[in-house]
C-alpha positions as CSV (number, residue, x, y, z in Angstrom):
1,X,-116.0,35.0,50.7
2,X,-118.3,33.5,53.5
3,X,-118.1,30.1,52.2
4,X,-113.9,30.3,52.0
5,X,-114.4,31.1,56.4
6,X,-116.6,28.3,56.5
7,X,-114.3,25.9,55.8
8,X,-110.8,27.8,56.5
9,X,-111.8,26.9,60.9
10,X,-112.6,22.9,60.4
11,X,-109.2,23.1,58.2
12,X,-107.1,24.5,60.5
13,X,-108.4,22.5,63.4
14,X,-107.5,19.2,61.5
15,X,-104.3,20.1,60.2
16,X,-103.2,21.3,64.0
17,X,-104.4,17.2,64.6
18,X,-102.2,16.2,63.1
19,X,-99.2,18.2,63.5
20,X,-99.7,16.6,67.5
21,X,-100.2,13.5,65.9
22,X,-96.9,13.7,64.7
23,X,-94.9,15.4,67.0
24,X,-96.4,12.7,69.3
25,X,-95.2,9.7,67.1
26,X,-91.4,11.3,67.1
27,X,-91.2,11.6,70.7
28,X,-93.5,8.8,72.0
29,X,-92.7,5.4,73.4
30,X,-93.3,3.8,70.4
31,X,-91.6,6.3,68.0
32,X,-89.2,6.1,65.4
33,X,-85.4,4.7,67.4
34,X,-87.6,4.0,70.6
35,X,-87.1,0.7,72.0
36,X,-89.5,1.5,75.3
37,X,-92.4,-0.4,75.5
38,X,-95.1,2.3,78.0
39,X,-96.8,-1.1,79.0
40,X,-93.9,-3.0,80.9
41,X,-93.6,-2.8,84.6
42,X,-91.7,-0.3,85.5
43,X,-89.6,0.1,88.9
44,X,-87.7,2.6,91.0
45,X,-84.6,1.8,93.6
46,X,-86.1,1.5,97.2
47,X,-85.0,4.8,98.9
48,X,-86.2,4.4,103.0
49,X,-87.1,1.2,104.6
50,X,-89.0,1.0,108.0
51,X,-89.5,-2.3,110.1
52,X,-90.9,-2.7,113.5
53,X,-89.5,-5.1,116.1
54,X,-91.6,-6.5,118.9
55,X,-90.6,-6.1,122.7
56,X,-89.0,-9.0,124.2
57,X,-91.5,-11.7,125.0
58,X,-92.7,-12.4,128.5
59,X,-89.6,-14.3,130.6
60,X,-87.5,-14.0,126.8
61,X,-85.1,-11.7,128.9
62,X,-83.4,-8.5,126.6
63,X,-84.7,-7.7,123.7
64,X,-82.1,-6.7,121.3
65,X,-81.6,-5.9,117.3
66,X,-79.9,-7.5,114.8
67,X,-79.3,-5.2,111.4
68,X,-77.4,-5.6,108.7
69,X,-77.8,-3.8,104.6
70,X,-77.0,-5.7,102.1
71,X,-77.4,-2.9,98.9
72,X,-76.5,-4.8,95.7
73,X,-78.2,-8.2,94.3
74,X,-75.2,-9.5,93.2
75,X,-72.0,-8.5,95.2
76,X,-68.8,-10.4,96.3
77,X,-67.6,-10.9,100.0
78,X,-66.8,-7.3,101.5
79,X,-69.0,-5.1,99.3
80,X,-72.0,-4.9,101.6
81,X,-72.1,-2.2,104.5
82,X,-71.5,-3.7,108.0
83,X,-73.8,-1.1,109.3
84,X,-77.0,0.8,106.9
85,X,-75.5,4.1,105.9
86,X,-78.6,5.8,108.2
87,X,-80.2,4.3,110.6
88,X,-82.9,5.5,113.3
89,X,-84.3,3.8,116.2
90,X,-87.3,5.2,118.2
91,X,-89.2,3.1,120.7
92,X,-92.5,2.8,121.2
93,X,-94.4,2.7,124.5
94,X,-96.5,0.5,125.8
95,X,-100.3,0.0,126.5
96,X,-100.8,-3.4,127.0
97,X,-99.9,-5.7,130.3
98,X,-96.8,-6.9,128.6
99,X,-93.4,-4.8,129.5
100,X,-90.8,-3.6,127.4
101,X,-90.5,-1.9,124.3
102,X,-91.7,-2.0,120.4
103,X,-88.5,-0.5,118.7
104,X,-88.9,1.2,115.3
105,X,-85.7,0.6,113.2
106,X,-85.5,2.8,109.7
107,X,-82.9,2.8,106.5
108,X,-82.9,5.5,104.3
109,X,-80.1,6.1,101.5
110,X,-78.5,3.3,99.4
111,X,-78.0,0.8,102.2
112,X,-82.2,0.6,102.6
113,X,-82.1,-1.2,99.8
114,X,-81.1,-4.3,100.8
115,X,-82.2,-3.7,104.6
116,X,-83.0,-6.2,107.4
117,X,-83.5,-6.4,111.1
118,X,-84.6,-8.8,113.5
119,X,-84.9,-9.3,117.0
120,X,-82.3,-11.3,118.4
121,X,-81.4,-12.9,121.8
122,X,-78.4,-12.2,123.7
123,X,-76.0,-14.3,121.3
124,X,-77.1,-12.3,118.3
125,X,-79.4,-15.4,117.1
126,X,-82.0,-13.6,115.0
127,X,-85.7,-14.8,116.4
128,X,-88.1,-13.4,114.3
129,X,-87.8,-11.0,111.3
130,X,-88.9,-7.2,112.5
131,X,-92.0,-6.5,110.3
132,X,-93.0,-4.2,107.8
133,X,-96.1,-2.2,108.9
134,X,-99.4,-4.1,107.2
135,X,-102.9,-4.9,107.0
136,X,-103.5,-8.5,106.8
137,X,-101.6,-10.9,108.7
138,X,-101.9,-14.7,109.6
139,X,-99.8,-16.7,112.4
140,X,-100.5,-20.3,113.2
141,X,-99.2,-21.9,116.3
142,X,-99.6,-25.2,118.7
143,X,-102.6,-24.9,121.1
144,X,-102.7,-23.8,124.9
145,X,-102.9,-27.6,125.7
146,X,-99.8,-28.8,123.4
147,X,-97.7,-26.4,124.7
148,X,-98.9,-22.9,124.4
149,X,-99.8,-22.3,127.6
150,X,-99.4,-18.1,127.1
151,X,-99.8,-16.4,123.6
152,X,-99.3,-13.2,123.5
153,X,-100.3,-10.9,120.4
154,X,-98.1,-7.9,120.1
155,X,-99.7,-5.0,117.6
156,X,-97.5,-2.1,117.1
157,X,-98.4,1.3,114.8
158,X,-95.9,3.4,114.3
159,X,-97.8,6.0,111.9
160,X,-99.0,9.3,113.1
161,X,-102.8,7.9,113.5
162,X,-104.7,5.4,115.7
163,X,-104.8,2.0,113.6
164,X,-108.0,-0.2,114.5
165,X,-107.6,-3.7,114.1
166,X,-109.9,-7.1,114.1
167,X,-108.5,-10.2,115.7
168,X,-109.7,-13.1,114.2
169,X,-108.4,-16.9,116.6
170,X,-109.3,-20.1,114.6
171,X,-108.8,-23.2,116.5
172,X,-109.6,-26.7,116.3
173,X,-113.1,-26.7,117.6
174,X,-113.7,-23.6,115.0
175,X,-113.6,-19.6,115.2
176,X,-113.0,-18.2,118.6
177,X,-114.8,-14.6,118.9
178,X,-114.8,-12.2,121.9
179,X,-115.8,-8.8,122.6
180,X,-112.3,-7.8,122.5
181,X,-111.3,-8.6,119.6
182,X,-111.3,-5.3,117.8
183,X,-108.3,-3.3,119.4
184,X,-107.5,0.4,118.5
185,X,-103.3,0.8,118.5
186,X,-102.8,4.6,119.5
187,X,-99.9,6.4,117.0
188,X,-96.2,5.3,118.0
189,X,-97.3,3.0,121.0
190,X,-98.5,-0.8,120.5
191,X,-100.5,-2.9,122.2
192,X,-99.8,-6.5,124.4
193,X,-102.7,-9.0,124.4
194,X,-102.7,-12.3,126.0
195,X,-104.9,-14.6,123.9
196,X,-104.9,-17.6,125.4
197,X,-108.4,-16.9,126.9
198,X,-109.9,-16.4,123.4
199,X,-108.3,-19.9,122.9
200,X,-110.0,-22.1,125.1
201,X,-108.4,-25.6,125.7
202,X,-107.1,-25.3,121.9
203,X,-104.6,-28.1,120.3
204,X,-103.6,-26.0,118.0
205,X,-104.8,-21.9,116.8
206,X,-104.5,-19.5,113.9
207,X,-104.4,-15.9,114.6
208,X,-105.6,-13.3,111.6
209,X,-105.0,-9.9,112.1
210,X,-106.7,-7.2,109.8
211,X,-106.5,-3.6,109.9
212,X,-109.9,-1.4,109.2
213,X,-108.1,1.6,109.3
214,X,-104.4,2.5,109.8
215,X,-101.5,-0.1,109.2
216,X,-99.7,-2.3,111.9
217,X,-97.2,-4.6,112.8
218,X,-97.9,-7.8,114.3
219,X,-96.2,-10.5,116.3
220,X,-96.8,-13.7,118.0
221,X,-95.2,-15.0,120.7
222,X,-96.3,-18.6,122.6
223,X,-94.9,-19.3,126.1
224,X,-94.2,-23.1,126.8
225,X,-93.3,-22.9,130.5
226,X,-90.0,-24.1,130.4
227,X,-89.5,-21.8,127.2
228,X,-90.7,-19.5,124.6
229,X,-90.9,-18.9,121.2
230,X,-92.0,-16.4,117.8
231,X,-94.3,-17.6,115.2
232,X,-93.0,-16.1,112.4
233,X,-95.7,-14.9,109.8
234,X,-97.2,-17.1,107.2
235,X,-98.2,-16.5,104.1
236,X,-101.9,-15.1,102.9
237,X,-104.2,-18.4,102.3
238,X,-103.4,-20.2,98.8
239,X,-104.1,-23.2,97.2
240,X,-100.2,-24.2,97.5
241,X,-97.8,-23.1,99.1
242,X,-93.9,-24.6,100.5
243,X,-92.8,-24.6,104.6
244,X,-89.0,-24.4,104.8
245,X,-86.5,-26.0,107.1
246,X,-88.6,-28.3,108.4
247,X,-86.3,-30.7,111.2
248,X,-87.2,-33.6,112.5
249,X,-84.0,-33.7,115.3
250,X,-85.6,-33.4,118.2
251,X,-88.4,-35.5,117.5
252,X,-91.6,-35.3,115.3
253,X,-92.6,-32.3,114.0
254,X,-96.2,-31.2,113.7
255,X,-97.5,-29.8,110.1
256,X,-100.4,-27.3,111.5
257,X,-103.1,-25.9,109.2
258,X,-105.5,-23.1,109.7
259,X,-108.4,-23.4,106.8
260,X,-110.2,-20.0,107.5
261,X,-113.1,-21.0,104.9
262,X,-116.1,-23.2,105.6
263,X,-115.6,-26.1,103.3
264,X,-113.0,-29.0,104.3
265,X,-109.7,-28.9,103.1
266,X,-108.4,-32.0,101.2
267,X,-104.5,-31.5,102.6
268,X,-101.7,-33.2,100.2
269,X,-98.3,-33.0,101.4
270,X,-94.8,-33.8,99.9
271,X,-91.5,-33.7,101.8
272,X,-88.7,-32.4,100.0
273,X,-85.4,-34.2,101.6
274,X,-81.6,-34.6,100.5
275,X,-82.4,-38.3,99.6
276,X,-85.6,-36.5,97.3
277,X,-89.0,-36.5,97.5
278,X,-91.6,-38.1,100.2
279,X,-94.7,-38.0,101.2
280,X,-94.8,-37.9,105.2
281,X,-98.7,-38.2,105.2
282,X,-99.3,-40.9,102.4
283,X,-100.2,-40.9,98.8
284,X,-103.5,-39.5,99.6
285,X,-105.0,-36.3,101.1
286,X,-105.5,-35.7,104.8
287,X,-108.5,-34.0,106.2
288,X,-108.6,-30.5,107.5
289,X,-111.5,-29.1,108.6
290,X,-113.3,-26.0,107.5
291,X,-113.1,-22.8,109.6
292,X,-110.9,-24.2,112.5
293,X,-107.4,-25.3,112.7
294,X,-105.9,-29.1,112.3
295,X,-102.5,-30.9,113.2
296,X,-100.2,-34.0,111.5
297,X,-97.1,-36.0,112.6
298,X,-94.5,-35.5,110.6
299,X,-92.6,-39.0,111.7
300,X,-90.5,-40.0,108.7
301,X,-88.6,-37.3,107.6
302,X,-85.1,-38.5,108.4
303,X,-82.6,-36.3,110.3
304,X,-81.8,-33.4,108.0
305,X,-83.5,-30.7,107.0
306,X,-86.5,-30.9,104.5
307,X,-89.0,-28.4,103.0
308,X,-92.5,-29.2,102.8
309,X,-94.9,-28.8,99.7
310,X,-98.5,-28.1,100.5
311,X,-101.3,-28.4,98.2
312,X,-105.1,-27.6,99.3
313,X,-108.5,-27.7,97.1
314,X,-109.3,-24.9,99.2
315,X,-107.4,-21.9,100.1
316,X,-105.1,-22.5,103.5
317,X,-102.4,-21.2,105.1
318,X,-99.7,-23.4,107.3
319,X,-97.1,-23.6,110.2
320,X,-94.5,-26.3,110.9
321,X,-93.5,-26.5,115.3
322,X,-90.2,-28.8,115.7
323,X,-89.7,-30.5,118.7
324,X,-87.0,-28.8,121.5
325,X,-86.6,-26.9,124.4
326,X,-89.9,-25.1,125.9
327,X,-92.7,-24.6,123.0
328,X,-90.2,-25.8,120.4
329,X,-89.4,-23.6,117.2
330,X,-91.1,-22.9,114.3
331,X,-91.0,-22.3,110.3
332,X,-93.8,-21.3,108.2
333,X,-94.7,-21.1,104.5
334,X,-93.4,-18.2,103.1
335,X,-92.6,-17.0,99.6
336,X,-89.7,-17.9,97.5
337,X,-86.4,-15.8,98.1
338,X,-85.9,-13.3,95.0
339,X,-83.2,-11.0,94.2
340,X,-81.3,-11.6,97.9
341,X,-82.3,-13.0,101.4
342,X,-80.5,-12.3,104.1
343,X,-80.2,-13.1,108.1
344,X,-79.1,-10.6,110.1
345,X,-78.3,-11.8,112.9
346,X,-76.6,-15.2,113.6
347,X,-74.4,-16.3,116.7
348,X,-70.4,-17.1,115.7
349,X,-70.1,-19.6,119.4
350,X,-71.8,-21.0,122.7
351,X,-71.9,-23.9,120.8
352,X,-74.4,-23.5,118.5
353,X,-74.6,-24.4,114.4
354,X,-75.9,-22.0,112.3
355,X,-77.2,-23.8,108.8
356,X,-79.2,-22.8,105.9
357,X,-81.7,-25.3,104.2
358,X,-82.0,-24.8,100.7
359,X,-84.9,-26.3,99.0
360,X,-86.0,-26.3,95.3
361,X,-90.0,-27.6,94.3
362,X,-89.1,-26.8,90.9
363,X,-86.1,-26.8,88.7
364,X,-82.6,-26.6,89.6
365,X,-81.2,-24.1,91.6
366,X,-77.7,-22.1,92.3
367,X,-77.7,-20.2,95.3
368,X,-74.5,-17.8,96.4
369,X,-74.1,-17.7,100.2
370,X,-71.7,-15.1,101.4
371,X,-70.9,-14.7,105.2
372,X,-70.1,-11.0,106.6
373,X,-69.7,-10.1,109.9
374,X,-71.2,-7.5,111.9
375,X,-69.5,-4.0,113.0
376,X,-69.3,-5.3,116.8
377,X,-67.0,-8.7,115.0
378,X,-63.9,-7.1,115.8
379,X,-60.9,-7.7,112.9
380,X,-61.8,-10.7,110.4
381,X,-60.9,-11.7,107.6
382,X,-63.3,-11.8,104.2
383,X,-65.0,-14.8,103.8
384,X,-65.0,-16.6,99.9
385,X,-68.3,-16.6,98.6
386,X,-69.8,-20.3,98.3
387,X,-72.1,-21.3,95.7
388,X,-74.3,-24.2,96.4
389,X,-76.3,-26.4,93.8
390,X,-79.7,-27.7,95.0
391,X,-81.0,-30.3,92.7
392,X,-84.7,-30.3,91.8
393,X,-87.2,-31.4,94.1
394,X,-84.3,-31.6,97.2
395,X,-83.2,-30.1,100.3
396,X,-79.6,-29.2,100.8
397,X,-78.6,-28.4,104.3
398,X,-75.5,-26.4,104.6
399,X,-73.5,-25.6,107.4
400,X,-72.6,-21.7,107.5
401,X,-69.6,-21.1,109.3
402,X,-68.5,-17.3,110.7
403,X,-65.9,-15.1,109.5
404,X,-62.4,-15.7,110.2
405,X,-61.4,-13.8,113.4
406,X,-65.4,-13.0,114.2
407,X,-66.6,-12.5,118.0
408,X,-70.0,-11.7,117.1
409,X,-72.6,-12.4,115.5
410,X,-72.4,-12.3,111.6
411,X,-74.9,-11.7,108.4
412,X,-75.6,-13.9,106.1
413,X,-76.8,-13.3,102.2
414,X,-78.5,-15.7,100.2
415,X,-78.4,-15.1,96.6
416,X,-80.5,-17.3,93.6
417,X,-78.1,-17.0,90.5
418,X,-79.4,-16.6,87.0
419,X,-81.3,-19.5,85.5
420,X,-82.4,-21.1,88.7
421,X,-86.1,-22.1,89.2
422,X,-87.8,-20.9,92.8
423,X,-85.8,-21.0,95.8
424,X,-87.1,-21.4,99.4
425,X,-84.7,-21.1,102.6
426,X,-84.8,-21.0,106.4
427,X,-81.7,-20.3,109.0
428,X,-81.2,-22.9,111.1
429,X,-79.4,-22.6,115.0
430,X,-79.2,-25.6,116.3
431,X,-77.3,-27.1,119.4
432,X,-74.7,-30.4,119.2
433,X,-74.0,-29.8,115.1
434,X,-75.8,-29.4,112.2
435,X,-78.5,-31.9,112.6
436,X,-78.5,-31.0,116.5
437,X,-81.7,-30.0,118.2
438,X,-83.2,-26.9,116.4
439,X,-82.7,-23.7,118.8
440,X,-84.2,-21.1,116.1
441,X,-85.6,-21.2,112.6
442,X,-85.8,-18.2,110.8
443,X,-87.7,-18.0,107.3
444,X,-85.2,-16.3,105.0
445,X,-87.4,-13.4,103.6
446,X,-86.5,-11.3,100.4
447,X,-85.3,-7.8,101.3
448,X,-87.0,-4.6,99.2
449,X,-84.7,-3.4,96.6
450,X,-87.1,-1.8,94.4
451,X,-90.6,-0.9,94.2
452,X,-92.8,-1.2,91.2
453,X,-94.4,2.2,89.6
454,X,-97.8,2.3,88.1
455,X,-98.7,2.2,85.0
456,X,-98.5,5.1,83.2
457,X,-99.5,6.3,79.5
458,X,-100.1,9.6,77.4
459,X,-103.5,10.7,76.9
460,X,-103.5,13.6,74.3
461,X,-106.8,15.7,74.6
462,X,-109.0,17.0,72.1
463,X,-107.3,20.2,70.1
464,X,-109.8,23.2,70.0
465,X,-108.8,25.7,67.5
């Protein structure tokens, strides 16, 4: 009798095993008439968006906002919302010697899926893309004596805690520090810093902005004297990396490199044109050197539009400045456009050109452009969708012209179709026509549609009886 209750408890405990066992086969991922697979990425739809838009630059006049939601991937002309289905806009005060206003611009609902804002001059010509709130940031503009005379860093923090932040300026005699280059951003306010000072008599600089605590949004603008303009935001140091809408119709344009590591940089870079591919610099590799920032002419690149490829043996990050009025404009690497791009705001008159510059590194790509105006248009008409084919290794410049009856400023949505390799883009504004002088580049940026979930798996504990 005592031996049969021995062995009736380590019984019982396995068979309950292995009823779990099974039960957890049925229902699991990997059961019987499952087709899930518990290690693929899975996503959600983007539910609330928030960007941050910088006050107007010093002498840039009224700062204004360009919006515009854009909520499916792949619709035709007249689907997307002229307006995001709810909007908020709160400014932020502020505590630096700049004047003006940060404004904070939020999407929530179905429209923040396919949300974008910039800020945009009085035409509706969208400047530079309103940023999502972050923690590691790189900028790299012309020096304060090639045309920079004023740069002005703009940090705004729109969460509910003080953000401190380290300013990092790289030029081309090597990395600029100062005792004020850790700044604390108090909650819903930002901060205006001149940083010219830190820049000495520069050529060219690099500013890298990191956040020890707290997240913030940050902005660059350089003051030329007779005009200013936004650098937009490059992308995090990489080996390789591609600068769209590169223009060389107003003269020149200057490639400008930050290498924030010690060692040199061995620089190779190939133009990608309508005619096909060039290389601007030579056959060989350029030198760039370590910790500091460096500058190259950019002579024969033709008058249209070209994207630039940019390889490095060390990790770098890069800026393009085209020659025109004031500082110039400039374009920066940036990632390639996936899912949808789109420009918010973009001027329909005055006699300016608005283009896109299409460029494919890889293979072959089909791109769907479709032109929508915004709510203050007035009665227009709904534009065809185009579809443009970009060959590999090419740049195709295409004029994007307004809605039909439009007296505003307009949206436009860039689309990669199905079986096209990588796609990089930049608006262009330009004065006098399509390969006029440039007036504003704009990076086109991919909006958030979803956001990916992590990873997640059943853990089935031990069974005690």
């Amino acid at each position: 009798m005592n031996r049969s209750r021995r062995y009736t408890l380590p019984v019982f405990a396995l068979l309950t095993l292995a009823l779990v066992y099974l039960v957890a086969w049925a229902a699991g991922p990997g059961g019987p008439g499952t087709a899930a697979d518990s290690s693929a990425p899975r996503t959600a739809p983007v539910t609330a968006v928030t960007r941050d838009c910088p006050p107007s630059g010093p002498g840039g006049g009224q700062a204004h906002v360009a919006e515009f939601a854009a909520p499916s991937p792949a619709f035709s002309a007249g689907q997307a919302g002229r307006a995001p289905a709810q909007t908020g806009v709160r400014s932020s005060g502020n505590t630096g010697g700049a004047g003006g206003s940060a404004t904070e611009v939020t999407a929530t609902g179905t429209m923040a899926r396919g949300f974008e804002s910039e800020q945009s001059g009085d035409d509706g010509t969208g400047l530079v893309t309103c940023q999502h709130p972050g923690s590691d940031m790189w900028f790299v503009g012309t020096g304060t004596k090639t045309g920079g005379s004023a740069t002005w860093l703009y940090l705004t923090n729109t969460g509910a805690m003080p953000a401190s932040t380290n300013v990092t300026v790289l030029t081309d005699t090597g990395v600029r520090s100062a005792q004020d280059n850790q700044v604390t951003v108090p909650p819903h306010r930002y901060v205006g810093v001149n940083i010219a000072s830190q820049a000495g008599a520069s050529q060219e600089l690099a500013v890298h902005v990191q956040t020890s605590s707290g997240q913030v949004a940050a902005d660059v603008w350089q003051d030329g004297g007779s005009g200013g303009a936004w650098l937009p935001a490059a992308t995090a140091p990489a080996t390789a990396m591609v600068v769209p809408g590169v223009t060389a119709a107003g003269g020149a344009p200057k490639l400008l490199v930050a290498v924030p590591g010690e060692q040199d940089a061995q620089v190779r870079v190939t133009a990608l044109t309508a005619q096909g591919q060039t290389r601007p610099l030579g056959t060989g590799s350029q030198d760039a050197t370590g910790g500091a920032t460096s500058s190259f002419s950019l002579g024969s690149l033709g008058s249209s539009a070209a994207a630039l490829v940019v390889s490095s043996n060390v990790p770098i990050t890069a800026s393009v400045q085209d020659q025109g009025d004031g500082v110039g404009a400039f374009t920066a690497a940036t990632p390639p456009v996936t899912g949808q791009g789109v420009v918010a705001g973009n001027p329909s008159g005055g006699g300016s050109t608005a283009g896109l510059a299409l460029s494919a590194p890889a293979a072959r790509v089909r791109a769907a452009i479709t032109v929508l105006p915004s709510s203050s248009s007035g009665r227009t008409l709904p534009a065809p969708q185009q579809t443009v084919t970009v060959q590999s290794r090419h740049t195709a410049q295409v004029k994007v012209t307004p809605p039909k009856g439009a007296r505003g400023p307009f949206a436009i949505v860039v689309t990669p179709l199905a079986g096209s390799g990588p796609l990089y883009a930049a608006r262009t504004v330009s004065s006098g026509g399509l390969s006029g002088k440039p007036r504003a580049l704009l990076p086109v940026v991919s909006v958030y549609s979803r956001v990916r979930l992590p990873a997640a798996s059943e853990n089935y504990g031990a069974v005690q009886p």
